[in-house]
N, C-alpha and C positions, 0 to 999 in steps of 0.2 A: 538494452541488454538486461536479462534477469538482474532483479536488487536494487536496479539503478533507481532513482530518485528524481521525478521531475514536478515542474511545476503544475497545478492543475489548473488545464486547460478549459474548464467550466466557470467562463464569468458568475455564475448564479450560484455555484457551489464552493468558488474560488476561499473566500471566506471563513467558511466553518470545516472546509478538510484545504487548506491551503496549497496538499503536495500527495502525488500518487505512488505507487511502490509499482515496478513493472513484477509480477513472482512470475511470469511464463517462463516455462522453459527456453534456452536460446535455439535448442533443437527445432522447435516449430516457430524459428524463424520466418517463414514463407509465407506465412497465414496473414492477413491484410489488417488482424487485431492481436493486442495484446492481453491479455490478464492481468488487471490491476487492482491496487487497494488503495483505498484513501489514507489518508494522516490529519489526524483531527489536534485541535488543540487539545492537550491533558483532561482541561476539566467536562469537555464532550466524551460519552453522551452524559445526558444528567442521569440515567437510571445506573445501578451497577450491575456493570457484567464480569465472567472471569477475566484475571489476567492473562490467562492462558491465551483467553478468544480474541483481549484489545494488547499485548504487549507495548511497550515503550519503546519507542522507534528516535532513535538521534540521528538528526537533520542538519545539518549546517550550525553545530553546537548546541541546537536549542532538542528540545524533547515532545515528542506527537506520536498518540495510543494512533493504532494502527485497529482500521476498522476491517477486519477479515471479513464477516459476515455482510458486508457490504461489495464482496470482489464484484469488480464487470468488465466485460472486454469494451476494449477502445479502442478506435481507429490507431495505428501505429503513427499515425502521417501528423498525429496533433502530440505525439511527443517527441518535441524539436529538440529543447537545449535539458540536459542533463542539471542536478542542482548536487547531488552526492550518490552515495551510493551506499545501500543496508547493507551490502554482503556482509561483512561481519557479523551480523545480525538475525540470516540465514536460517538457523536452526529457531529463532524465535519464531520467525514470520511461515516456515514450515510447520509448527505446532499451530500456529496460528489457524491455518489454512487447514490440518488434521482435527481440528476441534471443528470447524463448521462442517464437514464432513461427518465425519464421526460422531460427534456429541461429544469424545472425551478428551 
């Protein structure tokens, strides 16, 4: 479901973005992929970018920049178990998602 929080399914990337953000809509549920964003540890990446574009995303208490500019769709069927959930968060990770868009 949109916001939810899972773990990321990529042995090779597991590491440096440890957890994905589902942002699709739950409307295009039907569709065989989701739209997602990675969650990096804080001090990823080493270059600075706005806040606006990496926001501060809290995870299971602890804190991960959310890399917007990185969204991809994913197979739905490789996110099984749930870890949390951004809703809260929602309007971050929508500016989020309007800055790679937009530029602003």
């Amino acid at each position: 479901m949109q916001y939810d929080v899972y773990p990321n399914p990529s042995p090779r990337m597991k590491d440096i973005y440890p957890f994905v953000v589902d942002v699709q809509s739950d409307l295009l549920g039907g569709l065989p992929t989701r739209l997602v964003m990675p969650l990096s540890v804080p001090q990823l990446p080493a270059t600075k970018v706005p806040g606006k574009l990496c926001p501060t995303i809290s995870v299971l208490g602890k804190k991960f920049a959310l890399m917007s500019f990185q969204a991809a769709p994913l197979d739905k069927k490789l996110l099984k178990k749930k870890s949390d959930s951004a809703k809260a968060q929602a309007s971050e990770i929508i500016a989020a998602l309007d800055a790679v868009v937009s530029g602003v």
